[in-house]
Jmol script that loads the backbone (N, CA, C; Angstrom):
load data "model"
ATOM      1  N   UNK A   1      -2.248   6.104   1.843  1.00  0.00           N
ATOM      2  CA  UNK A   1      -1.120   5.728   1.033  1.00  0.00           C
ATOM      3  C   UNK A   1      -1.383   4.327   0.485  1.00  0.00           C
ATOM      4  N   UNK A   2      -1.247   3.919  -0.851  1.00  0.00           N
ATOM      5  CA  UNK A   2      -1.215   3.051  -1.579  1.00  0.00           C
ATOM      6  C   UNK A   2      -0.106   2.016  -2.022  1.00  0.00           C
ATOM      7  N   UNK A   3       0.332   0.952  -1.465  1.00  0.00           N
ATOM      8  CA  UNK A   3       1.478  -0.130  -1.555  1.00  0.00           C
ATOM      9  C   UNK A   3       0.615  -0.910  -2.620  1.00  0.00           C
ATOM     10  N   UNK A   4       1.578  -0.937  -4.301  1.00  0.00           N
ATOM     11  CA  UNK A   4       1.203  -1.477  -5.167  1.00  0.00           C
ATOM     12  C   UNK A   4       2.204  -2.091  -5.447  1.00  0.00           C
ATOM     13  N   UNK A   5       1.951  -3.739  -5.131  1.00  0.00           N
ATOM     14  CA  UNK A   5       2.974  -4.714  -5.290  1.00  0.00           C
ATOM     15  C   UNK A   5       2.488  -5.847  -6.579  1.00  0.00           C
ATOM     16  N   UNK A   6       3.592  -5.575  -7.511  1.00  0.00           N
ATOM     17  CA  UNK A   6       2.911  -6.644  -8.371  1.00  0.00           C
ATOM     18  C   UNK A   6       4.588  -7.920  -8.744  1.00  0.00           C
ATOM     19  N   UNK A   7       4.116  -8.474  -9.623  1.00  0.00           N
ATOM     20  CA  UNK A   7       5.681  -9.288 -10.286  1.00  0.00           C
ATOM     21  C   UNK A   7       6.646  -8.461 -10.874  1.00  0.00           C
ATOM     22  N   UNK A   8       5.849  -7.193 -11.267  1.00  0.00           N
ATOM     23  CA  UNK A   8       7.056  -6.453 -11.578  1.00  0.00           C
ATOM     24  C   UNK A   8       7.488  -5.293 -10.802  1.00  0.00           C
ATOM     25  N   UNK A   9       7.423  -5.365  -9.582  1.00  0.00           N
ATOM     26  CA  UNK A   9       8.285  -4.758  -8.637  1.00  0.00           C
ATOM     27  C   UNK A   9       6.831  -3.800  -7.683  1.00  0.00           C
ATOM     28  N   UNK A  10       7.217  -3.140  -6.887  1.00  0.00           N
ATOM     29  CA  UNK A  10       6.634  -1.970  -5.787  1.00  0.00           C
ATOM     30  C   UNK A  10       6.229  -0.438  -6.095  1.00  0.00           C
ATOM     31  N   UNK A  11       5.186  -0.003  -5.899  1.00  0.00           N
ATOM     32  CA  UNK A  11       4.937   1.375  -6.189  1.00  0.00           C
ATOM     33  C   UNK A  11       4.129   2.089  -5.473  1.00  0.00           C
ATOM     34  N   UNK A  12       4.631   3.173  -4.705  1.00  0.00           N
ATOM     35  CA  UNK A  12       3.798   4.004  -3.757  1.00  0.00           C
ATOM     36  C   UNK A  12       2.756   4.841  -4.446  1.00  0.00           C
ATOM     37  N   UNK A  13       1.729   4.806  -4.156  1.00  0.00           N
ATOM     38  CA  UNK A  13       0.693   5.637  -4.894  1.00  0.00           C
ATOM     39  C   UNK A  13       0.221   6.638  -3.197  1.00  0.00           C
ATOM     40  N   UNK A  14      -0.166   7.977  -3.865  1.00  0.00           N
ATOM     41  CA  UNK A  14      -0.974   8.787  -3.087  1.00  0.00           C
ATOM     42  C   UNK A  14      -0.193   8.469  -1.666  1.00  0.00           C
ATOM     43  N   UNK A  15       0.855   9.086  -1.861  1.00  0.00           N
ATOM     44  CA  UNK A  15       1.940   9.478  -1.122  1.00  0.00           C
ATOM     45  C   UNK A  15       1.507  10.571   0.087  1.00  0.00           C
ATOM     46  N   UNK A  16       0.640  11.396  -0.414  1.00  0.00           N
ATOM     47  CA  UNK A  16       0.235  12.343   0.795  1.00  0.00           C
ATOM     48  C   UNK A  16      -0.929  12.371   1.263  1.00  0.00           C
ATOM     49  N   UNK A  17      -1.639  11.006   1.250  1.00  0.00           N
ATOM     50  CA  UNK A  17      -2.099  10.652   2.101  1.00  0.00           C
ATOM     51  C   UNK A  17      -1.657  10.113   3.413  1.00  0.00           C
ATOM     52  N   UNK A  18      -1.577  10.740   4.364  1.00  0.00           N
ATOM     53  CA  UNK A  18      -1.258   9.976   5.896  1.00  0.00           C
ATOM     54  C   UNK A  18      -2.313   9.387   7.466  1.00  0.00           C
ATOM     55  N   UNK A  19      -3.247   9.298   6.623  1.00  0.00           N
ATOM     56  CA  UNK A  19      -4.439   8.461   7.723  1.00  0.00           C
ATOM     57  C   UNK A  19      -5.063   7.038   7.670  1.00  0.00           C
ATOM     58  N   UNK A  20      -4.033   6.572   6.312  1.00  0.00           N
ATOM     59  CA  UNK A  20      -4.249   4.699   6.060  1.00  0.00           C
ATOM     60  C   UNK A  20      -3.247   4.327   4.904  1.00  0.00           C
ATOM     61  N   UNK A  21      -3.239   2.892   5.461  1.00  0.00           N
ATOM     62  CA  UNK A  21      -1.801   2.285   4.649  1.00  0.00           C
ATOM     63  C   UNK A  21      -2.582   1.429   3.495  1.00  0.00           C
ATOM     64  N   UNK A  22      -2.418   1.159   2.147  1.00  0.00           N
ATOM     65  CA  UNK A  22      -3.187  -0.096   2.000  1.00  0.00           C
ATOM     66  C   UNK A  22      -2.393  -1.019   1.093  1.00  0.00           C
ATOM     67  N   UNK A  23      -1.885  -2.301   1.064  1.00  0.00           N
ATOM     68  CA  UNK A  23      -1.271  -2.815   0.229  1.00  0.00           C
ATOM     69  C   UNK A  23      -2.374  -3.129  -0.900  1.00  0.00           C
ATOM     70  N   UNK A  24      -2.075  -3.126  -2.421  1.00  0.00           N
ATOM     71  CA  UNK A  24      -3.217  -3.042  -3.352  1.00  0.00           C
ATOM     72  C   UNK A  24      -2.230  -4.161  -4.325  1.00  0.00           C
ATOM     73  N   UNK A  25      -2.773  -4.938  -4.314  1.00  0.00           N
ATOM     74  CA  UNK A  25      -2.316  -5.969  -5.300  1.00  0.00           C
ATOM     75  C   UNK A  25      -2.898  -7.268  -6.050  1.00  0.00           C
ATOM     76  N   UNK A  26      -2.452  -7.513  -7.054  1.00  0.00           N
ATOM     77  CA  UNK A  26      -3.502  -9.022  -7.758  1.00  0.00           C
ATOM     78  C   UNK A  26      -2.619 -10.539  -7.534  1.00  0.00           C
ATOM     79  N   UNK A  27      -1.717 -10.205  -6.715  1.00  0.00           N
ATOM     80  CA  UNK A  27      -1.308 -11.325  -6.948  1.00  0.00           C
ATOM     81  C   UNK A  27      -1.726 -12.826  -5.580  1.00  0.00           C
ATOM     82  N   UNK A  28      -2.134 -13.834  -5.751  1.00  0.00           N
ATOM     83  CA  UNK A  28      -2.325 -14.714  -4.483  1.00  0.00           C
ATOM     84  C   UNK A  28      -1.284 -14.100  -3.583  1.00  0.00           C
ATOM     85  N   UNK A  29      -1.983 -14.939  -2.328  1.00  0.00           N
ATOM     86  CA  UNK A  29      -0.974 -14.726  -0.979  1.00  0.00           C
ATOM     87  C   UNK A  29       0.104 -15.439  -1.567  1.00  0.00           C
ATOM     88  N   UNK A  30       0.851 -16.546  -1.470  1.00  0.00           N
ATOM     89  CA  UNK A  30       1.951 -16.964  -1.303  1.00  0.00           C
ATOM     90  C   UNK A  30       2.845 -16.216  -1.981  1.00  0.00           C
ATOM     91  N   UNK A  31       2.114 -15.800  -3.412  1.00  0.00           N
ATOM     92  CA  UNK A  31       3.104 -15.093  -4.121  1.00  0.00           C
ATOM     93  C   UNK A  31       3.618 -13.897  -3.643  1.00  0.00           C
ATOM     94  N   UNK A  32       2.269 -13.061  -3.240  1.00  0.00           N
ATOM     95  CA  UNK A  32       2.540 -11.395  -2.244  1.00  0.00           C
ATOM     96  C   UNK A  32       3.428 -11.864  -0.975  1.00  0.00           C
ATOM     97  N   UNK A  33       3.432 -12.987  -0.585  1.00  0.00           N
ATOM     98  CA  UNK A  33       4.589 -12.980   0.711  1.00  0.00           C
ATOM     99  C   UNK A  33       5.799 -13.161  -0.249  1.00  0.00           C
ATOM    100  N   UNK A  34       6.031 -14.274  -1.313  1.00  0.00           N
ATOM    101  CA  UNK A  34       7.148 -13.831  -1.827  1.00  0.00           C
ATOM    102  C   UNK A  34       7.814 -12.467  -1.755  1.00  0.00           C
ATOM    103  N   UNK A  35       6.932 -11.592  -2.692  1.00  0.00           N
ATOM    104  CA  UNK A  35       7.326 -10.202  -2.894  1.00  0.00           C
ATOM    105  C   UNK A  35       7.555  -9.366  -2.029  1.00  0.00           C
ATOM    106  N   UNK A  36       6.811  -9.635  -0.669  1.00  0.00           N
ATOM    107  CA  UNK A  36       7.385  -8.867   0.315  1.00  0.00           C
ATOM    108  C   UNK A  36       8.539  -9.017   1.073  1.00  0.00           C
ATOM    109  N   UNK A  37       8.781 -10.296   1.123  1.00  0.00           N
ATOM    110  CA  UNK A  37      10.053 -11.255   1.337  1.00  0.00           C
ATOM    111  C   UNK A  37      11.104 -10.542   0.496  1.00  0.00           C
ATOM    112  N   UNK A  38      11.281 -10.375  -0.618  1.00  0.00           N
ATOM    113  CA  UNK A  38      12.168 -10.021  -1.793  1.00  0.00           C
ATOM    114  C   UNK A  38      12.347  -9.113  -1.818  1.00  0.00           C
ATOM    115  N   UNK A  39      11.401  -7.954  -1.261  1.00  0.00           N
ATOM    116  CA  UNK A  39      11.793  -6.569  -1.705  1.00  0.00           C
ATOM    117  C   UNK A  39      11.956  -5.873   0.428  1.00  0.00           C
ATOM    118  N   UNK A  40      12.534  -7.049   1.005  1.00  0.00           N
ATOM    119  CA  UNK A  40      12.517  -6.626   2.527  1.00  0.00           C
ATOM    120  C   UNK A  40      11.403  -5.201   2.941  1.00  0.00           C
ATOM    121  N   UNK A  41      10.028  -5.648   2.596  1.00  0.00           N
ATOM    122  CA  UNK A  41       9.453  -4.676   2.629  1.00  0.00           C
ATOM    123  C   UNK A  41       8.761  -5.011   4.802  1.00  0.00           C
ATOM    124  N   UNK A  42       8.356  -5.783   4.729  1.00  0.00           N
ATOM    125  CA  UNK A  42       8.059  -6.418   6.413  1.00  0.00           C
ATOM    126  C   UNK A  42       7.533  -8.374   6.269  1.00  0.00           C
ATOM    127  N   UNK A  43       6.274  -8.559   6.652  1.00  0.00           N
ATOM    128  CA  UNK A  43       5.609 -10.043   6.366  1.00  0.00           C
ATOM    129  C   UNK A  43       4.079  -9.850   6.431  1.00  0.00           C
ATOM    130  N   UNK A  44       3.791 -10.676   6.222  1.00  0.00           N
ATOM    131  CA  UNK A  44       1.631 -10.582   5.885  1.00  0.00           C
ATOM    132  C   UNK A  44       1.402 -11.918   6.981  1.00  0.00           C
ATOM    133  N   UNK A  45       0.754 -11.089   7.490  1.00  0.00           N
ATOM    134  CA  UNK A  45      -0.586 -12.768   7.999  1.00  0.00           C
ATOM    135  C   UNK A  45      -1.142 -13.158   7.313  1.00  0.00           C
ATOM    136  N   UNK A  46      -2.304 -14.000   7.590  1.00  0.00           N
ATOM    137  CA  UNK A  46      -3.738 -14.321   6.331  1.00  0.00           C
ATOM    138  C   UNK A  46      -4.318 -13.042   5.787  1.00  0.00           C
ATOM    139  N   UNK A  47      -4.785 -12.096   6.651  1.00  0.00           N
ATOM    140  CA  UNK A  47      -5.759 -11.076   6.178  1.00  0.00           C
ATOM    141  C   UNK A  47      -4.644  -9.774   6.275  1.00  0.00           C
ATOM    142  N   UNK A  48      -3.574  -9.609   6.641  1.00  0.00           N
ATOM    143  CA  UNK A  48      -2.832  -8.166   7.269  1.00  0.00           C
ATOM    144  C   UNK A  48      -1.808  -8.318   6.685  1.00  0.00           C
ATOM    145  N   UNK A  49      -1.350  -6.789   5.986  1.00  0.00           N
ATOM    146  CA  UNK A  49       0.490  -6.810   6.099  1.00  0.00           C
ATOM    147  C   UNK A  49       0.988  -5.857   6.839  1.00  0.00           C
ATOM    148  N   UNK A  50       2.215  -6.026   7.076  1.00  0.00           N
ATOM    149  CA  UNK A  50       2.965  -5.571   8.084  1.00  0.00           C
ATOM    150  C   UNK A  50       4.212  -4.982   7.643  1.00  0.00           C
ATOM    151  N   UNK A  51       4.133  -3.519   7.328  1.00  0.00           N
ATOM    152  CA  UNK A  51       5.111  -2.587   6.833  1.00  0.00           C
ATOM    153  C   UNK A  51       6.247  -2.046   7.477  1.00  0.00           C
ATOM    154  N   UNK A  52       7.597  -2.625   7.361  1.00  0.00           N
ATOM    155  CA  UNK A  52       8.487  -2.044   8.180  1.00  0.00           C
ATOM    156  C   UNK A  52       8.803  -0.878   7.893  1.00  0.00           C
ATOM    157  N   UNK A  53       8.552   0.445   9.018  1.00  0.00           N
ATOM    158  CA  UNK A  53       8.570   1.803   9.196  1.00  0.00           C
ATOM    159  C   UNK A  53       9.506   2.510   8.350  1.00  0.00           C
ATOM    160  N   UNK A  54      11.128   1.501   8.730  1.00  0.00           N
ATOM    161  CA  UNK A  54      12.342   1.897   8.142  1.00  0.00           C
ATOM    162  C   UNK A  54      12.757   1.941   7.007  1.00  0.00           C
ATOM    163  N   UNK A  55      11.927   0.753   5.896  1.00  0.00           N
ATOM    164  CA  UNK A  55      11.614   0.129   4.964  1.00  0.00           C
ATOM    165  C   UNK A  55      10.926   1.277   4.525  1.00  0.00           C
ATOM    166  N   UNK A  56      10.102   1.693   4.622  1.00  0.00           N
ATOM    167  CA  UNK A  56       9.055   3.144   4.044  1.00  0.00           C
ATOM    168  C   UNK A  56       9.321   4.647   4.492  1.00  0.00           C
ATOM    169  N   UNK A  57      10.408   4.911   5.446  1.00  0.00           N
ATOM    170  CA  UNK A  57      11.228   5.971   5.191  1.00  0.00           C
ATOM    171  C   UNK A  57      12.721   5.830   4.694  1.00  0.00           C
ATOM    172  N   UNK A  58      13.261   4.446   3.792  1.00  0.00           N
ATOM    173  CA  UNK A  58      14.161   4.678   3.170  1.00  0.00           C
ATOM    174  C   UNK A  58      13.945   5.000   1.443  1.00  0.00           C
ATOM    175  N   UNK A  59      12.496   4.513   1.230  1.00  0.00           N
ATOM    176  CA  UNK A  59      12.218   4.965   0.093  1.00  0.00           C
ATOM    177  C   UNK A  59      12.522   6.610  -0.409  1.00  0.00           C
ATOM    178  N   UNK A  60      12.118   7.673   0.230  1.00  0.00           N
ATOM    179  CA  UNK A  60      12.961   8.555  -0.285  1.00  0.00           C
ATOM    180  C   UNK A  60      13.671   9.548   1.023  1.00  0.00           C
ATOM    181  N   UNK A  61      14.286  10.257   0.269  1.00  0.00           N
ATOM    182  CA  UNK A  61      15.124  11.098   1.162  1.00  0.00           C
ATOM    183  C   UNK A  61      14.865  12.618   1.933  1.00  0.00           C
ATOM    184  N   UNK A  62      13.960  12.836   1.037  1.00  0.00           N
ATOM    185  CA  UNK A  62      13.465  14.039   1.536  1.00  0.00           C
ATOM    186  C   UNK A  62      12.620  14.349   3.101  1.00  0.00           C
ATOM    187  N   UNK A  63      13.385  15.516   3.060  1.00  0.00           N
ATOM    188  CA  UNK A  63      12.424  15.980   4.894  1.00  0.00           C
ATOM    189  C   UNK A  63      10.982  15.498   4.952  1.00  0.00           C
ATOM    190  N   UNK A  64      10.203  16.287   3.806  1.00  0.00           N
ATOM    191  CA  UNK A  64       8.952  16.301   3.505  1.00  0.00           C
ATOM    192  C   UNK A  64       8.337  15.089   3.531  1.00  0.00           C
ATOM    193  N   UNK A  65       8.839  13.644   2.501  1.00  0.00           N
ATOM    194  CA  UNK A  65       8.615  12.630   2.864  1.00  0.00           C
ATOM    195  C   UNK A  65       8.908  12.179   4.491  1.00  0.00           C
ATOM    196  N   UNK A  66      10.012  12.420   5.197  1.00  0.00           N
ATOM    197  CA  UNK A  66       9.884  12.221   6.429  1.00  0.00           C
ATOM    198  C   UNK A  66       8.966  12.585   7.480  1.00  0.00           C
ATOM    199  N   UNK A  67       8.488  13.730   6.450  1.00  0.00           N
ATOM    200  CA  UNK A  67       7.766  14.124   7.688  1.00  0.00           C
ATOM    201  C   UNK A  67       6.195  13.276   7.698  1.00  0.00           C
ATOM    202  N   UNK A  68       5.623  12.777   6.070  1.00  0.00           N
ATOM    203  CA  UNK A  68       4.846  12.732   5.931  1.00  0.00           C
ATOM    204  C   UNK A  68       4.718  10.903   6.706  1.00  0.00           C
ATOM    205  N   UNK A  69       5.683  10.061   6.759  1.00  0.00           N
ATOM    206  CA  UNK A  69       5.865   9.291   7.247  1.00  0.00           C
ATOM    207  C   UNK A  69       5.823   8.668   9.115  1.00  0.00           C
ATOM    208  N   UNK A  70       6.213   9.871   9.335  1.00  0.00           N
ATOM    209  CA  UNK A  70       5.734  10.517  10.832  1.00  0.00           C
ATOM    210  C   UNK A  70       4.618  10.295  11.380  1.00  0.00           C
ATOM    211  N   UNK A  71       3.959  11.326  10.435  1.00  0.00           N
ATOM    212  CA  UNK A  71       2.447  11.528  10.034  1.00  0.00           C
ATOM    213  C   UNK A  71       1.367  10.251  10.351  1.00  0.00           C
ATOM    214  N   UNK A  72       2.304   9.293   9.198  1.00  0.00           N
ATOM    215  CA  UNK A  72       1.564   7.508   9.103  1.00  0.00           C
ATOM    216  C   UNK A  72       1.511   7.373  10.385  1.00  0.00           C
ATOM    217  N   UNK A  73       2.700   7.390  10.443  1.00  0.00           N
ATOM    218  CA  UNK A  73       3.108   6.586  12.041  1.00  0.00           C
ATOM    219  C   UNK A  73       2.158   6.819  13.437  1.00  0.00           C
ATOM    220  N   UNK A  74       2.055   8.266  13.664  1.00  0.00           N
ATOM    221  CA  UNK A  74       1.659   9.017  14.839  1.00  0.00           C
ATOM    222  C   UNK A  74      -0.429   8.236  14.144  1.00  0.00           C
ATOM    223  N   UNK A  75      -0.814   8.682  12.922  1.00  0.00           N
ATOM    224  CA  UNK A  75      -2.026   7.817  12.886  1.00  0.00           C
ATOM    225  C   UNK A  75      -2.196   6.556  13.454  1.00  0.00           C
ATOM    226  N   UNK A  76      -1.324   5.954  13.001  1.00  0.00           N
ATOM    227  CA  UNK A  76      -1.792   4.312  13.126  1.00  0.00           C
ATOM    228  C   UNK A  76      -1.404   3.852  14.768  1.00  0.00           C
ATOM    229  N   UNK A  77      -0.120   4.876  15.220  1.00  0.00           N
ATOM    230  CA  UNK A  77      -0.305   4.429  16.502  1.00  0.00           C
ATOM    231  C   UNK A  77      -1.769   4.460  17.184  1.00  0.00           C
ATOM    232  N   UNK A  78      -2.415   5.762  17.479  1.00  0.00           N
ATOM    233  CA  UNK A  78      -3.216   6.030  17.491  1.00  0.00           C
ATOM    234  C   UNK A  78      -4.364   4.974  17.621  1.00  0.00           C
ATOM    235  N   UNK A  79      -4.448   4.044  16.897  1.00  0.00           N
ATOM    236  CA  UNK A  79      -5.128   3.007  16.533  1.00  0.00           C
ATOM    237  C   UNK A  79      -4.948   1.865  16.762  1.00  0.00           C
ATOM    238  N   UNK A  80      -3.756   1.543  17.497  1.00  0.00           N
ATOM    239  CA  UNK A  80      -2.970   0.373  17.718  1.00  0.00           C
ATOM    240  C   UNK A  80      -2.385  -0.535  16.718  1.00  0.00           C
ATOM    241  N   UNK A  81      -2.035   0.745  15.598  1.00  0.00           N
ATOM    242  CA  UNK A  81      -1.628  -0.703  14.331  1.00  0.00           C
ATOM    243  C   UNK A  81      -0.320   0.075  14.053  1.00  0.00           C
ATOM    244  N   UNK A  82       0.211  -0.025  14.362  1.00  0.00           N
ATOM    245  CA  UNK A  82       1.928   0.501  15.056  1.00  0.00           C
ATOM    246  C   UNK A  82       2.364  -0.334  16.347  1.00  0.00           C
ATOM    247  N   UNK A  83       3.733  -1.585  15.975  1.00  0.00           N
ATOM    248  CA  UNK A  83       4.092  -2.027  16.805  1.00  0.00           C
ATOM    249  C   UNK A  83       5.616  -1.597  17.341  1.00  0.00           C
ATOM    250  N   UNK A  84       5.882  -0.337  16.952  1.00  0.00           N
ATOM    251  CA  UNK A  84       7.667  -0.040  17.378  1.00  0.00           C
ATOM    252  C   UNK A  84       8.035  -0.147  16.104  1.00  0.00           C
ATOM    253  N   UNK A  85       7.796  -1.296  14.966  1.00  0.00           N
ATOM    254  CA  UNK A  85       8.598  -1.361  13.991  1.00  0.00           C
ATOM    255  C   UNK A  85       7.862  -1.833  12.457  1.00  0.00           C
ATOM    256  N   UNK A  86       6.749  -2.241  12.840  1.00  0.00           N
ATOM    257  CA  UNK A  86       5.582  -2.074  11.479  1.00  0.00           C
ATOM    258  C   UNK A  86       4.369  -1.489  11.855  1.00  0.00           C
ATOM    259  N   UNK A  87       3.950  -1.065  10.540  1.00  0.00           N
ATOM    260  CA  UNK A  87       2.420  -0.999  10.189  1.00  0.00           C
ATOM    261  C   UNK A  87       1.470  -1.819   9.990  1.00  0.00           C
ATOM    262  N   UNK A  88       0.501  -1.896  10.199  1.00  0.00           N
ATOM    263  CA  UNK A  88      -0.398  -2.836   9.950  1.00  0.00           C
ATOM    264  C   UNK A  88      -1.527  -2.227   9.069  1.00  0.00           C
ATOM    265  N   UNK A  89      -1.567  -3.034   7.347  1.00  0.00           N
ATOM    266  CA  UNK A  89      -1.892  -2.437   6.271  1.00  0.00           C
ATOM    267  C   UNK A  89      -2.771  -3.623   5.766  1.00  0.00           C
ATOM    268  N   UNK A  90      -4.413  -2.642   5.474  1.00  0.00           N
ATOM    269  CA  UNK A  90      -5.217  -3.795   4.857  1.00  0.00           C
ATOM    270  C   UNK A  90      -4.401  -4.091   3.778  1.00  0.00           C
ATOM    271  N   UNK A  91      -4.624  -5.889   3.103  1.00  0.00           N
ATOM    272  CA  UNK A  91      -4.282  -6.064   1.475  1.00  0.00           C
ATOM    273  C   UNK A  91      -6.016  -5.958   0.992  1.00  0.00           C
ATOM    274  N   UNK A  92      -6.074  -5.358  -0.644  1.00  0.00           N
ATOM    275  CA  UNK A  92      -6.989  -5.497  -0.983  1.00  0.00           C
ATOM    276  C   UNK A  92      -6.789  -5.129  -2.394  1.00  0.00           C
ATOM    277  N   UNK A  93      -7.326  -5.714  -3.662  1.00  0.00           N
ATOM    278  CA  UNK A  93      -7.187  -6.230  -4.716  1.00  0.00           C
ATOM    279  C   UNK A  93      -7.446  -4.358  -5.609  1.00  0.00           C
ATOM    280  N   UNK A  94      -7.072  -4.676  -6.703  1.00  0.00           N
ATOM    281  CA  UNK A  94      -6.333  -3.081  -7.591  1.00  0.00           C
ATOM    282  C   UNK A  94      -8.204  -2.818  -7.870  1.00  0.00           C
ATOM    283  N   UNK A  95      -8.382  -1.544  -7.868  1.00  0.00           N
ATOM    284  CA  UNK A  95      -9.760  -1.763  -8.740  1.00  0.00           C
ATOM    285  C   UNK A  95      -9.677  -1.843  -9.990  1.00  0.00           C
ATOM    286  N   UNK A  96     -10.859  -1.965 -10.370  1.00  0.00           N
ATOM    287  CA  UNK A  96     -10.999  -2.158 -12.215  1.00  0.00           C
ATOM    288  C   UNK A  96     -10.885  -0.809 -13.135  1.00  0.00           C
ATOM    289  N   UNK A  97     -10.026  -0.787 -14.059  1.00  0.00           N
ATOM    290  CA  UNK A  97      -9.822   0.106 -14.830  1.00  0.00           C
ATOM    291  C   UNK A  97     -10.575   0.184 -15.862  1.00  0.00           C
ATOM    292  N   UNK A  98     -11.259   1.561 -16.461  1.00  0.00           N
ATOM    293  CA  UNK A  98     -12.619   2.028 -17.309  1.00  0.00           C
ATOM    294  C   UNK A  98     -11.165   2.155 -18.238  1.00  0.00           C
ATOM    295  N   UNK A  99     -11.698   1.947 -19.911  1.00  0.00           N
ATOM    296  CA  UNK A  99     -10.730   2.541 -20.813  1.00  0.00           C
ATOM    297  C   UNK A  99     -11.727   3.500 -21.466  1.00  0.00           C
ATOM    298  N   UNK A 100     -11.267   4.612 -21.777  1.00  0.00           N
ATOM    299  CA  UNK A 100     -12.136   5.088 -22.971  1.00  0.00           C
ATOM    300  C   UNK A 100     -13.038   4.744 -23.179  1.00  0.00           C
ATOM    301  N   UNK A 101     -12.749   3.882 -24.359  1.00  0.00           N
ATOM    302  CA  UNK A 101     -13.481   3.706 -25.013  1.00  0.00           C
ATOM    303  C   UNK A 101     -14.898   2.734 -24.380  1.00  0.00           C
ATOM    304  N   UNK A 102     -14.892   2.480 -23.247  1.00  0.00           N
ATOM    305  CA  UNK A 102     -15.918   2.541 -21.902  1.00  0.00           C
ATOM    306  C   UNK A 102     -16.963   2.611 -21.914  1.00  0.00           C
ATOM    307  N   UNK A 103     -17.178   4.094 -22.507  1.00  0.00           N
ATOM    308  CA  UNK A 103     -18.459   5.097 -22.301  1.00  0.00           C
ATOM    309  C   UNK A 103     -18.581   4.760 -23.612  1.00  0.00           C
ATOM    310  N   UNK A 104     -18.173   4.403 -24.469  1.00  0.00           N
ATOM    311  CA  UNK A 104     -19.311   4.302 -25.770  1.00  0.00           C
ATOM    312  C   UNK A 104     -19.927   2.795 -25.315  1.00  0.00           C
ATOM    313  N   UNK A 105     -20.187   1.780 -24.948  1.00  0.00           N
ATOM    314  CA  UNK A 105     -20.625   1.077 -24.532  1.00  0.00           C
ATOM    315  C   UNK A 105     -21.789   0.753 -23.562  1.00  0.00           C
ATOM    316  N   UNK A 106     -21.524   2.105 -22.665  1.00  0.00           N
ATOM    317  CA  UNK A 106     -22.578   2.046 -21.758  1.00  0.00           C
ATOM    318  C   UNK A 106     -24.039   2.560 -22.306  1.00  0.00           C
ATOM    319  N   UNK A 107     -25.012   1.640 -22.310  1.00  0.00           N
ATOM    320  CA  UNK A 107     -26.620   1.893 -22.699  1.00  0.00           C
ATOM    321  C   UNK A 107     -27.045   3.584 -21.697  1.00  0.00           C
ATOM    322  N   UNK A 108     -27.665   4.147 -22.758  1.00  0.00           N
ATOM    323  CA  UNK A 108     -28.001   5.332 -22.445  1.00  0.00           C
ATOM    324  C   UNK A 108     -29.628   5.171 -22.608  1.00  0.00           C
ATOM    325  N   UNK A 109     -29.882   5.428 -21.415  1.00  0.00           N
ATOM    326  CA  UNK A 109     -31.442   5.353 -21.272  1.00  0.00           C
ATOM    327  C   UNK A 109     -32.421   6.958 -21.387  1.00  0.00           C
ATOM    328  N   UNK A 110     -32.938   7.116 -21.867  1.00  0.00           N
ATOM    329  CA  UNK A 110     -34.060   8.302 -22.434  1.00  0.00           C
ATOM    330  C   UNK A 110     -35.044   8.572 -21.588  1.00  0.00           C
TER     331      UNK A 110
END
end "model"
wireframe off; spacefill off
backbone 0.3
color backbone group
């Protein structure tokens, strides 16, 4: 599962994935603790953030999401990155986006 935090707000990507958390964002630390601060999502160390459980099953309502949330949970315990009430989620920067027009650029070798 994918935590995409930017200035303009939070977005879960790859939702059904349930065997890793990852916060994905460009913004410095101080600012990403802002945002996590602001959107009561949990708090970050230097290298870790820390996802409150309750916080990521109020996002939606459905069983299915509950269940898939479970899911997180029962993984990461597993692993010791489940403390009762967060996750513990690498941060690591968005990758780089190809446009189109991309591939006409790239040297084609013979």
């Amino acid at each position: 599962m994918l935590l995409t935090i930017a200035n303009s707000g939070v977005l879960l990507r790859d939702r059904s994935t349930t065997t890793e958390l990852w916060v994905v964002t460009g913004l410095d630390h101080a600012r990403l603790q802002q945002e996590v601060r602001r959107h009561t999502i949990g708090h970050l160390d230097d290298t870790l953030a820390f996802i409150n459980i309750l916080w990521l099953r109020d996002r939606f309502a459905s069983f299915e999401w509950q269940v898939r949330v479970d899911r997180l949970q029962l993984h990461a315990e597993r692993f010791g990155r489940f403390d009762g009430l967060h996750l513990t989620a690498g941060i690591r920067a968005p990758l780089p986006r190809l446009h189109a027009s991309a591939e006409a650029r790239v040297p084609t070798f013979v």
